[in-house]
N, C-alpha and C positions, 0 to 999 in steps of 0.2 A: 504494500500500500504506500502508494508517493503521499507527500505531504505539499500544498500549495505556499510560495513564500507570504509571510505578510508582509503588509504596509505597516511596519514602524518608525516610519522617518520620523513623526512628531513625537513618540515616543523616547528618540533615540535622543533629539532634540535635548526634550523637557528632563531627561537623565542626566546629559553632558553638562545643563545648565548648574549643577550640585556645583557648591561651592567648599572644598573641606575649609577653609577659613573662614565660614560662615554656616554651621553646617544647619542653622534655621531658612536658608535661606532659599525659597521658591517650597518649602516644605509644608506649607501647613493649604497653600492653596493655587497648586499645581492642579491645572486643566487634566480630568480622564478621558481622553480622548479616543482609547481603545476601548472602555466598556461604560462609558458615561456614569459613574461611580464614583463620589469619592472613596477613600480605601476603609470608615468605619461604616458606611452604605457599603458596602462588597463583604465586609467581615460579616455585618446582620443579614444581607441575603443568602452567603454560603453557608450562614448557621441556620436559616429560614426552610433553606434546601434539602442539608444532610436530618432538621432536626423533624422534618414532614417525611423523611424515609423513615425516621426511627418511628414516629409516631401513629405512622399507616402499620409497621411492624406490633405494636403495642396493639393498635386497635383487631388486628385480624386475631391477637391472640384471647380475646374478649368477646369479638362476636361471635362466634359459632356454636362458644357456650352458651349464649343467652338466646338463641335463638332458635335451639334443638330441644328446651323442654317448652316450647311455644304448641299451645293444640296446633293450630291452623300448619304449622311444620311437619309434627308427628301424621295429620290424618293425611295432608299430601303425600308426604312417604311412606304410610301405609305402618306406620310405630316401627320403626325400623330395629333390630334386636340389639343388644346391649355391643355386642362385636363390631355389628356393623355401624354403629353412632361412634365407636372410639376408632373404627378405620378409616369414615368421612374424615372424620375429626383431625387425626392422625398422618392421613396421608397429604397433608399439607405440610408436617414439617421431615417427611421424606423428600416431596419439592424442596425445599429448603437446604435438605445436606446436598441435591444433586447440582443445588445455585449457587452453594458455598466453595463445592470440588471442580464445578464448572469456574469463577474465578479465580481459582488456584493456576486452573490453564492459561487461560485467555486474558484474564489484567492486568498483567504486565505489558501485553502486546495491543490492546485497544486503551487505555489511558483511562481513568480514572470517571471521567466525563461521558463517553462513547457507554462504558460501563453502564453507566446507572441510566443513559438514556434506553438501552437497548433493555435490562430488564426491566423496566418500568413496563416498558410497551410489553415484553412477554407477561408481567403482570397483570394489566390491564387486558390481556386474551382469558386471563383465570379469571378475573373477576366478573368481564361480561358472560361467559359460561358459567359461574354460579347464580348469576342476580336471574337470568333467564333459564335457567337446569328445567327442565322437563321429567326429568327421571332421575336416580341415583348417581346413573352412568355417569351423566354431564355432569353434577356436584361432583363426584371423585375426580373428574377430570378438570374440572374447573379449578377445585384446591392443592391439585396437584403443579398444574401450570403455573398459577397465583404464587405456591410457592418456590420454584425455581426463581421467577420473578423478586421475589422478598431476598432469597437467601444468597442471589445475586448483591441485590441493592445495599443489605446489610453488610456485607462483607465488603463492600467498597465505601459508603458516605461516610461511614468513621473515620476512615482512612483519608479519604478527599477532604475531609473539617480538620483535622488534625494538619494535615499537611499546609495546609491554604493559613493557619491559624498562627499568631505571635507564637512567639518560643513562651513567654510566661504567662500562654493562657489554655497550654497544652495539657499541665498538671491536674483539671478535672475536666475536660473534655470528655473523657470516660462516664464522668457519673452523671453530667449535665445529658450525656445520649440516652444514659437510663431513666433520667427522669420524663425526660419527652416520650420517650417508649411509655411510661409508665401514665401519663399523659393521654396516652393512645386510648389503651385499655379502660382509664376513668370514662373516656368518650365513646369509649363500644357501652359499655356497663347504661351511660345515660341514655344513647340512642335507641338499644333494645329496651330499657324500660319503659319508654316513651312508646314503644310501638306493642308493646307485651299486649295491649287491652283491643286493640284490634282482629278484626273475625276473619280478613280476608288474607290474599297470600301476600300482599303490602307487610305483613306484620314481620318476615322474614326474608323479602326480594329488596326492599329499599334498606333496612342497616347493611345489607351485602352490598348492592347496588351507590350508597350515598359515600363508599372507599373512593369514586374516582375523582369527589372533589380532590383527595389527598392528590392523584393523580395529575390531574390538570396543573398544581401546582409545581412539582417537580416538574412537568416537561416544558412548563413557561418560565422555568428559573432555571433549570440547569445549564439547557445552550448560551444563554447571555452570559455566563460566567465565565471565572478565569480554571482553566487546568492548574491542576496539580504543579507546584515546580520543580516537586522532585522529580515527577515521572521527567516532566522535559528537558531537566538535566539527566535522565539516568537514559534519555533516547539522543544524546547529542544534542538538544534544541536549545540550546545556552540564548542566544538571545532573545528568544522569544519567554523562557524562564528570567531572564532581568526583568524583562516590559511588565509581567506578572506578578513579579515582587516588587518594584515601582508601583506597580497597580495597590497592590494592600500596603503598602508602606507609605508613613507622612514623613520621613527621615531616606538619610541616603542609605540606599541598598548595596551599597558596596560589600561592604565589609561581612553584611548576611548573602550575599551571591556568593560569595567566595569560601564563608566555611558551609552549606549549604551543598557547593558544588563540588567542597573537598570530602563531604562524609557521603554525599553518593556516591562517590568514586571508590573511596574505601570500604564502602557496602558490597560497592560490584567487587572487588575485588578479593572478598572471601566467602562470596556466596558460594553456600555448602550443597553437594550434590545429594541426592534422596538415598545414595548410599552408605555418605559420611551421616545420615542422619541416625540410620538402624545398623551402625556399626558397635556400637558400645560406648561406655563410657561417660563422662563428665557431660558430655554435649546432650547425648541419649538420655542420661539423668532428667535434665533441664525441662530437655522437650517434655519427658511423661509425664511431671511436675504438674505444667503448664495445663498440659490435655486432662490430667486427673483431678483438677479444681473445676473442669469445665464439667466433667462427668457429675462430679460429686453435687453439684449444683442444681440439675436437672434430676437426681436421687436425690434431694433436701423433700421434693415433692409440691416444691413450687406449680406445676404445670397441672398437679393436680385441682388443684384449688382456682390455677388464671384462666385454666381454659373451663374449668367445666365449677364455677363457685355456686352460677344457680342453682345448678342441678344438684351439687353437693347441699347446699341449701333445702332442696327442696328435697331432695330423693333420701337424703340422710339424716338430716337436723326434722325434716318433715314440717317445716313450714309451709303454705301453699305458694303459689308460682308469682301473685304480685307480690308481697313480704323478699320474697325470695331476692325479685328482682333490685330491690328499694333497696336493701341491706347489703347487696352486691354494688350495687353502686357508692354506697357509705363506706364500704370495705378500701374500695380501690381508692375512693377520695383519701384516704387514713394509709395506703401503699403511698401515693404519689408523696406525701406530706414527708413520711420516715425516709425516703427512698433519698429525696431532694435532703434533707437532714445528715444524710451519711456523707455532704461534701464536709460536713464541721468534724465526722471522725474519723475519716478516712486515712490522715497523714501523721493525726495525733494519737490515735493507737496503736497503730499499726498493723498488717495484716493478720498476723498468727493470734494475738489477742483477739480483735473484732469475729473472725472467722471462728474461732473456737466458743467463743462466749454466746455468741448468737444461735452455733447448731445447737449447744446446750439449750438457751432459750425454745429453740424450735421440737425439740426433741420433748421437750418439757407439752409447748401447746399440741405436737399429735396424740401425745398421751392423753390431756384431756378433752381433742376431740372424741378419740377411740372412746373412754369412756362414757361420756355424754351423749353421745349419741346410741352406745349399747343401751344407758337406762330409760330410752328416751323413747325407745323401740319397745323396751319390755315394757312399762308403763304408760306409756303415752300421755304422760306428763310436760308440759312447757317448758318448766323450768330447768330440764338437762338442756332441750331446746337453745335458752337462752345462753349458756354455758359453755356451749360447743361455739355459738355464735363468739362468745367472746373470745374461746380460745382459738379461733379461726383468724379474729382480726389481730391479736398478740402474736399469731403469726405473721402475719404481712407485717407490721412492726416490724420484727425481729429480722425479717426477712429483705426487708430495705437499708434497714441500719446496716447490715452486714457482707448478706452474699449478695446483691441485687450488680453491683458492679467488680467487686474484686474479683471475681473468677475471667473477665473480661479485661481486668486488665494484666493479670499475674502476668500473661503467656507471653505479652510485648514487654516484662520487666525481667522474666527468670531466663529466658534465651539468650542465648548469646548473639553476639550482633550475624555472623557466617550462619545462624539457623532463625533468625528472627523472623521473618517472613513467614516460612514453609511451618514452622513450632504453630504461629497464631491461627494459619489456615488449619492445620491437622486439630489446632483446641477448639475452635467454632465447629468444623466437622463434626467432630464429636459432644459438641452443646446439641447440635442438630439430631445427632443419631436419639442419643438417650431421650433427648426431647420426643420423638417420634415413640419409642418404646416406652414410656412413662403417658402420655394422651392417648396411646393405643391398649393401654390392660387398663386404665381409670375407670372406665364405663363397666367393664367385666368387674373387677374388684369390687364398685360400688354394690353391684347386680349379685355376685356370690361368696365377696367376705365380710360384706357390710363394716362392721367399725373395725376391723381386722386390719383392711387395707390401711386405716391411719393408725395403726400399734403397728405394722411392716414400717413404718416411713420415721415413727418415732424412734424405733430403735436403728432404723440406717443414720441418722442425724445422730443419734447417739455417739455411733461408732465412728463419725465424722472428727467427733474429738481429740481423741487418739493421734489417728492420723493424720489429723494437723498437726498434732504437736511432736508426733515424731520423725513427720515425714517431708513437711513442707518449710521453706527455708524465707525468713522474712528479708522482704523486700524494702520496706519503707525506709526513707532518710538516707537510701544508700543511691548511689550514683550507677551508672550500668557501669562502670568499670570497679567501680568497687564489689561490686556482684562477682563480676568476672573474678576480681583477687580472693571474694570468699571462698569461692569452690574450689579455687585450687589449694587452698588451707585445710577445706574441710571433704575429704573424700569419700565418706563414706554415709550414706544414704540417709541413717539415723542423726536429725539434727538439732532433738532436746539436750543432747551435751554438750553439744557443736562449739569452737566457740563463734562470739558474736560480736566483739569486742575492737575497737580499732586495733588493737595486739594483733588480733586473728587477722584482721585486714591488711594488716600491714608485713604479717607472715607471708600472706596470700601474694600480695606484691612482689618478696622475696623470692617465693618459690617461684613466680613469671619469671623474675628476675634473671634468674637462676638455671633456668628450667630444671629445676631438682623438683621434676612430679613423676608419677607413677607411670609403668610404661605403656599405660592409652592415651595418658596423658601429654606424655612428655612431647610428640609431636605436636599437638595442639597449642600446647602451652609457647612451644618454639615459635611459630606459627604465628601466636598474635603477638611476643614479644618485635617479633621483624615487621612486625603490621606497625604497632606503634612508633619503634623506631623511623621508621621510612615515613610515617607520619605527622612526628616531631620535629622531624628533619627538612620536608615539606612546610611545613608550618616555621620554620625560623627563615628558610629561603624567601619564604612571600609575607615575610613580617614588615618590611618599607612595601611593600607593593602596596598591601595592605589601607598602610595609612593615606597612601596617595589619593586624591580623589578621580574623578571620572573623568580621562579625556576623549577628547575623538576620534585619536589613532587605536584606542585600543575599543571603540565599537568599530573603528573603520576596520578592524581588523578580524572583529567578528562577526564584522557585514559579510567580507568578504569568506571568511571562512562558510558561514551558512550557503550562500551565494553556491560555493564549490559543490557543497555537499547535496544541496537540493538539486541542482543540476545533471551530478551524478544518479 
């Protein structure tokens, strides 16, 4: 695929104009003449864009629960059996793992932009084939497409927000995605209640059908925006990556194009092959780390509760279908709230603390679902009713304070930089898979273990404890390179004795140093000591360049450069 030159002359212009003796100067209100934007309008529409993908993601995981205990649903599909409601249900986030594995191929090589244009439109084929299903067929196939579509879009807008985003507003970019997801879901929860009391098939065609406002928006925001500039440094398109960075920047972009274009370089240049991945060792460690917080998350039993709350409402606590609805939506209002709350304790207690205190917590509220809802069966009493109620919403509490975003970010913090990419796609994958396996027995479980199923979920949260604490290695307050120095200090899997200490980080350092590591180690460790070297070394050569500011022989020289290259 050729790429067309642009017109940057004015851009190249309004660049060369930087003054480093003045470095306020043309800064605060330079003409956007490439995307008619100034750069904090460009920051709020690329967050408007990525945070309408997370939020259509939230909402799909909301409506399908509130709209399968709807009569007017059940008697057009004929009461479909407990299997086949958790396989409709289900096989949307099998779409999902094959949108996720599908970008692991393809986005690197359609860009960031192209990406989320392309599944949105495959999304938008799911969702007019469910709003319009006729049969079964079409619904499975509509949710199926839908989520190729989603699991596409989510695998790349985090990545396109982040990238596109200041360096110091990258740090909760992770839980601000969660909260908008979470967002989503409070707006499926209100939309189906709104339409619960309705007789006709309006009551379950327009919450399905009213996703493609979400739609409309991303496809009239994304094209007008700026690409990624990592990607167009990591494809050669260096000036069209300045014009971009100029674009979100009110300061000169010098000095961020250049370490920006030094850490893509250095990216490429120790990307890890899928063999160094499943060879063993420190790297291997890292990655099943990363994937096994993703798993463990989706076993919390979160998916039981967001996709299917009415129903659990209804079918288990036995309240009837409007109560149901109304307290599902009070529910998620009381998710969104904890959820957006975990940006204040996310940094200050760090992951192994939050993570372990909260499965306790969570392990605590399935036990008094399981029981509340047994006494509530054998008597038919309210008041277990009410009880389970409350320990269902001390779940979502617990459940936003804690896992709602750290399993999504671990995988981009405990990878090493050579497996950071391929680690995050294999941990989403597998969000995806278990997610599909957890919505697909919930219906069966409700239907033949009754409060059974939440004592199974209390005691997997239980045992969650543990192996947090002996298995998983705290990230917070540490630097990716200080990471890198822990591991090679601490080798061996078990890391309640670990130490944790800057001693230990600064052994770790040593041992790089050194390369006095173990012998799977010992090439790795070599490996990124010559990375860093070659790096440092780099970095002291273009330390005057650096300070210099912008002139015109050196865009005139990556005019020319591109010039060659597009030509070719």
């Amino acid at each position: 695929m050729s790429y067309q030159p642009i017109d940057d002359d004015e851009d190249t212009r309004r660049l060369n104009s930087f003054d480093a003796s003045d470095p306020n100067k043309g800064s605060r209100s330079r003409p956007r003449s490439k995307y008619g934007f100034t750069a904090p309008r460009l920051h709020s529409l690329i967050s408007v864009a990525a945070g309408t993908v997370m939020c259509l993601f939230g909402y799909e995981q909301g409506v399908f629960g509130g709209i399968i205990v709807g009569q007017e649903f059940q008697e057009y599909f004929n009461h479909p059996s407990p299997s086949l409601t958790g396989f409709v249900t289900s096989v949307y986030d099998l779409g999902c793992f094959a949108g996720a594995l599908l970008t692991l191929v393809v986005g690197e090589w359609l860009g960031r932009k192209r990406m989320l244009i392309i599944f949105t439109i495959i999304m938008t084929t799911g969702i007019m084939l469910q709003t319009g299903a006729h049969s079964m067929n079409h619904l499975l196939w509509g949710r199926f497409i839908a989520g190729i579509g989603n699991g596409g879009n989510t695998a790349t807008a985090p990545v396109w927000h982040v990238e596109t985003s200041h360096q110091d507003a990258k740090g909760k970019a992770v839980v601000k995605e969660m909260v908008v997801n979470v967002m989503g879901f409070v707006i499926s929860n209100i939309i189906t209640l709104a339409f619960s009391r309705i007789t006709t098939e309006s009551q379950w065609r327009f919450p399905l059908g009213i996703q493609l406002i979400f739609i409309v928006i991303i496809l009239i925001l994304v094209p007008i925006l700026p690409e990624s500039p990592r990607w167009l440094l990591a494809k050669g398109r260096d000036a069209e990556a300045k014009t971009v960075l100029a674009s979100l920047s009110e300061h000169d972009v010098e000095g961020d194009f250049k370490g920006i274009r030094d850490s893509v370089h250095q990216e490429m240049a120790v990307q890890a092959s899928w063999s160094q991945i499943f060879r063993g060792g420190p790297a291997t460690r890292r990655l099943l780390l990363g994937m096994l917080l993703q798993i463990c998350q989706q076993l919390t039993g979160i998916n039981v509760l967001c996709y299917y709350l009415p129903l659990v409402l209804h079918k288990s606590v036995g309240l009837p279908e409007l109560p149901s609805h109304i307290l599902s939506t009070g529910i998620a209002v009381l998710f969104m709230f904890a959820t957006a709350a975990s940006l204040f304790f996310i940094e200050r207690l760090g992951r192994r603390p939050l993570l372990m205190s909260m499965a306790a917590a969570m392990a605590i509220a399935f036990l008094g679902i399981a029981i509340s809802t047994e006494i509530s069966h054998d008597n038919g009493h309210h008041i277990p009713g009410i009880v389970a109620t409350v320990f269902i919403a001390f779940y979502f509490l617990a459940f936003g304070f804690g896992w709602v975003a750290v399993p999504w970010l671990y995988p981009a913090e405990i990878n090493s930089l050579s497996m950071r990419t391929k680690g995050a796609a294999l941990a989403t994958a597998c969000d995806w898979l278990f997610n599909y396996v957890v919505v697909q027995t919930t219906p069966i479980g409700i239907h033949y273990l009754h409060w059974g199923l939440y004592l199974l979920y209390a005691v997997l949260n239980a045992l969650f404890v543990p192996i947090i604490y002996y298995l998983v290695v705290e990230t917070a307050g540490k630097s990716l390179e200080q990471i890198d120095q822990w591991f090679a200090a601490n080798t061996g899997w078990l890391v309640h004795k670990a130490g944790n200490t800057a001693s230990a980080v600064a052994n770790g350092a040593a041992t790089l140093a050194n390369g006095a590591v173990g012998h799977g180690e010992m090439r790795q460790g070599n490996e990124r000591e010559s990375m860093v070297k070659a790096y440092e070394q780099q970095q002291r050569r273009s330390y005057d360049t650096d300070m210099q500011p912008i002139d015109e022989d050196d865009f005139a020289l990556e005019d020319e450069e591109e010039a060659d290259s597009l030509q070719y």
